[in-house]
C-alpha positions in Angstrom: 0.0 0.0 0.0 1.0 3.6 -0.7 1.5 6.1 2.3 -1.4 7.8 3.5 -1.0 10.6 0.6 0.8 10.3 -2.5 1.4 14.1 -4.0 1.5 13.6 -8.0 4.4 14.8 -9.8 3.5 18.2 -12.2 2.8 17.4 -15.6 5.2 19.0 -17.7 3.3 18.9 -20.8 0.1 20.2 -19.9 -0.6 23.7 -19.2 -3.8 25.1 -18.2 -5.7 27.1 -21.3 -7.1 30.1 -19.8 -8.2 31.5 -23.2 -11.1 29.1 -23.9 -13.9 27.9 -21.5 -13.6 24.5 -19.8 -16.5 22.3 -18.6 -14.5 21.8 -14.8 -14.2 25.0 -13.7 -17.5 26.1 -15.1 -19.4 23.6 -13.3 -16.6 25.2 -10.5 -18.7 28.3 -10.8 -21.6 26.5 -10.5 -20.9 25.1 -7.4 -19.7 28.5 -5.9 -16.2 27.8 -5.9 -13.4 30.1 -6.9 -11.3 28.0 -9.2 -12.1 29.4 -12.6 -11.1 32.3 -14.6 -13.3 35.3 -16.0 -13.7 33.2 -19.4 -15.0 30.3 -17.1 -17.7 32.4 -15.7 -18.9 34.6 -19.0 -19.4 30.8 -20.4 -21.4 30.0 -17.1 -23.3 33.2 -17.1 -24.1 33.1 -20.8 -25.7 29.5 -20.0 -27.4 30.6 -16.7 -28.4 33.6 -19.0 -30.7 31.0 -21.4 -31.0 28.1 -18.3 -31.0 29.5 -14.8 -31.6 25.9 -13.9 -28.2 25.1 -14.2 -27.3 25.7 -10.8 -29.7 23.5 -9.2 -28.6 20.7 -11.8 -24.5 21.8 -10.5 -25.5 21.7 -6.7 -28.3 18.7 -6.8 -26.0 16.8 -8.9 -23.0 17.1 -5.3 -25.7 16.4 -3.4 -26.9 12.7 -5.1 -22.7 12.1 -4.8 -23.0 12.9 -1.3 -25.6 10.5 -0.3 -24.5 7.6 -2.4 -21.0 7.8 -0.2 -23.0 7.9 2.7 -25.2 5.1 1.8 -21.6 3.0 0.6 -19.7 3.9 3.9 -22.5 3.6 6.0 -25.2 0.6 4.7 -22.7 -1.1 2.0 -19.7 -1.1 4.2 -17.6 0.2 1.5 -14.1 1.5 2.6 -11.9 2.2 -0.9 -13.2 4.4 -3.6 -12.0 5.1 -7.2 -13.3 8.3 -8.5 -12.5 9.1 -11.9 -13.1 12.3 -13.3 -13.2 13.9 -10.0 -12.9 17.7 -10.8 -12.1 20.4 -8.8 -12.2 20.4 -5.7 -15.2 22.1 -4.0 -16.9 21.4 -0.9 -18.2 17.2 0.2 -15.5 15.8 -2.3 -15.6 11.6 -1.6 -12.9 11.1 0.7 -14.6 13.8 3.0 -17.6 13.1 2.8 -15.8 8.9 3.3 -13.5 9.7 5.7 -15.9 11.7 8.2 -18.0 8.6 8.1 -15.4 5.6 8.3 -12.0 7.6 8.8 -9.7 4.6 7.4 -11.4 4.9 3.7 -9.3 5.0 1.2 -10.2 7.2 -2.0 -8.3 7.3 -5.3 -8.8 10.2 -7.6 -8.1 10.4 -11.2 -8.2 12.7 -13.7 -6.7 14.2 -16.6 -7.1 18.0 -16.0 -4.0 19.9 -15.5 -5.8 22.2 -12.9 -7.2 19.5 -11.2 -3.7 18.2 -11.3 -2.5 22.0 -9.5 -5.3 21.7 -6.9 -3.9 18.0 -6.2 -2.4 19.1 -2.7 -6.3 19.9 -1.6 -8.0 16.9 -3.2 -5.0 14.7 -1.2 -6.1 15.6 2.8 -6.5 12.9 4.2 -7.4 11.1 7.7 -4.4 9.8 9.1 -6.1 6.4 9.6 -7.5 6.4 6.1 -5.6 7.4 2.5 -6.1 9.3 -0.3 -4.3 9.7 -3.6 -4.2 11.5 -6.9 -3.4 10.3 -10.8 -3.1 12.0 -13.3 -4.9 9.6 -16.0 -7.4 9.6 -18.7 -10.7 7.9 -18.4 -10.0 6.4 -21.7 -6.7 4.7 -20.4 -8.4 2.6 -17.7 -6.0 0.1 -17.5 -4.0 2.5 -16.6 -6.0 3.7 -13.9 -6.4 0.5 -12.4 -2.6 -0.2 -12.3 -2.1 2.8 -10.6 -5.1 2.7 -8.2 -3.8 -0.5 -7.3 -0.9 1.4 -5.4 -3.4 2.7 -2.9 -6.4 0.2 -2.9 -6.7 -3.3 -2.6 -8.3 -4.6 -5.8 -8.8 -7.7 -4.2 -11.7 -5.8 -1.9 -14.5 -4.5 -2.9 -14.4 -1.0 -4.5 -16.8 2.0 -5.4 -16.0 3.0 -8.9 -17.6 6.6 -9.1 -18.2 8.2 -12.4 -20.0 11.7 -11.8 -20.7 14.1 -14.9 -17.6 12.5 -16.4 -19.4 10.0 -19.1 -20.7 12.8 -21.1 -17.1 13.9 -22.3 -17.5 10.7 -24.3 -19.8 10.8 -27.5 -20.0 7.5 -28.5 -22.0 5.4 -26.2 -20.5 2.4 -27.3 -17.5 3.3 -26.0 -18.4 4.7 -22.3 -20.0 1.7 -21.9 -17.5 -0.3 -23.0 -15.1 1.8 -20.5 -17.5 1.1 -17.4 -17.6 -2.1 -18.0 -13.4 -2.7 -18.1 -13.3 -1.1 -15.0 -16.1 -3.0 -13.3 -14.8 -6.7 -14.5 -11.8 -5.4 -12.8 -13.3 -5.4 -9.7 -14.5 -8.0 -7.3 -17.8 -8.9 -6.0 -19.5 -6.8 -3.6 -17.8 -3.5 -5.5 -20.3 -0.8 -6.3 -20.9 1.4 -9.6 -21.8 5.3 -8.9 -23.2 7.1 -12.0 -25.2 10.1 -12.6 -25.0 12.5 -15.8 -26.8 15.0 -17.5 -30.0 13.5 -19.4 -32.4 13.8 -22.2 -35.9 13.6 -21.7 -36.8 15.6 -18.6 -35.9 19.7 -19.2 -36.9 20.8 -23.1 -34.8 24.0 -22.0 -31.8 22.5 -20.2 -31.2 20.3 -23.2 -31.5 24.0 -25.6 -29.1 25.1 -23.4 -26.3 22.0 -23.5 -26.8 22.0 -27.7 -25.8 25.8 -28.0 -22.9 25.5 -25.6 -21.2 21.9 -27.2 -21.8 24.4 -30.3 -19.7 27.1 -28.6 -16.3 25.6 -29.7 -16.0 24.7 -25.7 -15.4 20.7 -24.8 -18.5 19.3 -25.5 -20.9 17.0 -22.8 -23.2 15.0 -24.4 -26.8 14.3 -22.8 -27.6 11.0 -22.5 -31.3 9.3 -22.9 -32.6 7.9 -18.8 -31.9 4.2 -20.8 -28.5 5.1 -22.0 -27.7 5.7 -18.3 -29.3 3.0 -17.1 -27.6 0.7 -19.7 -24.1 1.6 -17.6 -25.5 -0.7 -15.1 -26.2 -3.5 -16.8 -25.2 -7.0 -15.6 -25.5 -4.9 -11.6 -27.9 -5.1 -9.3 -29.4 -1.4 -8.8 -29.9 -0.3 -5.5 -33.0 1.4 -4.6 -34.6 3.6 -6.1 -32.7 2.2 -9.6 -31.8 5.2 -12.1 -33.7 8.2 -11.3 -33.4 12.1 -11.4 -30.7 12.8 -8.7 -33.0 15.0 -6.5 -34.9 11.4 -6.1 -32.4 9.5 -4.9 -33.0 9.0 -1.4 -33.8 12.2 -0.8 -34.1 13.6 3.3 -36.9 12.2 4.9 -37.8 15.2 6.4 -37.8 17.4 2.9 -40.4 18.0 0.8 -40.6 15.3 -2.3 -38.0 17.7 -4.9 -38.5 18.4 -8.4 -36.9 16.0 -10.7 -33.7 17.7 -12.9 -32.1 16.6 -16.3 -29.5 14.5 -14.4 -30.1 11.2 -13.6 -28.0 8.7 -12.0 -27.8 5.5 -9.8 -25.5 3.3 -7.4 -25.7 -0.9 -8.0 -23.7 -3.5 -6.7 -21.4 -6.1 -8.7 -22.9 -10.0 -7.4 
């Protein structure tokens, strides 16, 4: 195993474009963080401009990750986490939200930005009973990702595999699916499968919005149909409620039933 925290080396080659608008630190904004750039929030405001709704897609979507950890650290007994595409670092990332709950959880994070890579020192805080680590890797190099996750988690143990708004950076379906289902056969019974991404099929308007900005000459996120989504868990058993609108699943008890959002996701369990 790897020591608690494993700082990544700086990746020579990649520098961070300020000059163009980049899906991360806009959904950044979003969230009400300050790692983004004034060309990162014209892009977010121009879209809040046409879809206000944006927001509460940003902030429900951190809120579905947040309970699906919950439930996996506290109901599935899950303890090691791989969590590609993680993003910048806001507030609830997985090994806090992990850690708080079952402080010798272990959380990988891997992704392929290099001002995710910058912000690596913050994503790396870690329990001292618990670990948490940083690669810089592409989703679409998962055997990488596994070789090098394997220097942190045991791949022997079960293992969460979280994939939040990241499946949308890759247009052909076959191919994300194809991609989720390496990295699941790599895994042992009893792992889980997190998933939620923007969808088709519930907001008319947010789906205006996410045409005009992949038009904009910025990285473009596809929007997936609520089967396409569901299709990622195929071969899983889906925990309840299944795939649904994030803001529906497992909402508070105590709050009043929310309106659904053009996100869906789900968590399921490898047998």
């Amino acid at each position: 195993m790897a020591d608690p925290v494993t700082t990544p080396e700086p990746a020579a080659h990649q520098k961070i474009d300020t000059s163009v608008p980049h899906s991360a630190r806009i959904w950044n904004y979003w969230l009400g963080g300050t790692d983004n750039y004034p060309v990162d929030r014209e892009a977010g405001d121009a879209y809040t401009s046409v879809f206000p709704g944006i927001v509460t897609i940003a902030r429900s979507s951190r809120a579905f990750l947040r309970r699906n950890i919950t439930y996996l650290v506290a109901e599935a007994g899950i303890r090691q986490f791989l969590d590609i595409g993680t993003g910048l670092p806001t507030v609830d990332n997985t090994h806090e939200v992990a850690q708080r709950l079952a402080p010798e959880s272990r959380i990988v994070y891997a992704d392929k930005d290099p001002m995710v890579l910058a912000h690596a020192r913050t994503l790396l805080s870690s329990s001292p009973e618990g670990a948490t680590s940083y690669l810089d890797a592409d989703l679409l190099d998962p055997d990488r990702i596994l070789a090098a996750a394997a220097g942190t988690l045991d791949l022997t143990r079960p293992t969460a595999l979280i994939l939040s708004n990241i499946l949308g950076h890759i247009a052909d379906h076959d191919q994300a699916r194809s991609i989720v289902t390496h990295l699941m056969d790599a895994l042992p019974p009893g792992s889980h499968l997190s998933v939620n991404d923007g969808s088709r099929g519930t907001d008319p308007a947010f789906e205006r919005a996410q045409d005009a900005y992949n038009e904009s000459g910025a990285v473009p996120y596809v929007l997936r149909t609520v089967d396409q989504i569901s299709a990622f868990f195929d071969g899983l058993h889906l925990i309840d409620p299944g795939v649904v609108s994030v803001p529906l699943w497992r909402p508070a008890a105590a709050s009043p039933t929310p309106e659904p959002v053009g996100e869906h996701g789900g968590l399921a369990r490898k047998p």
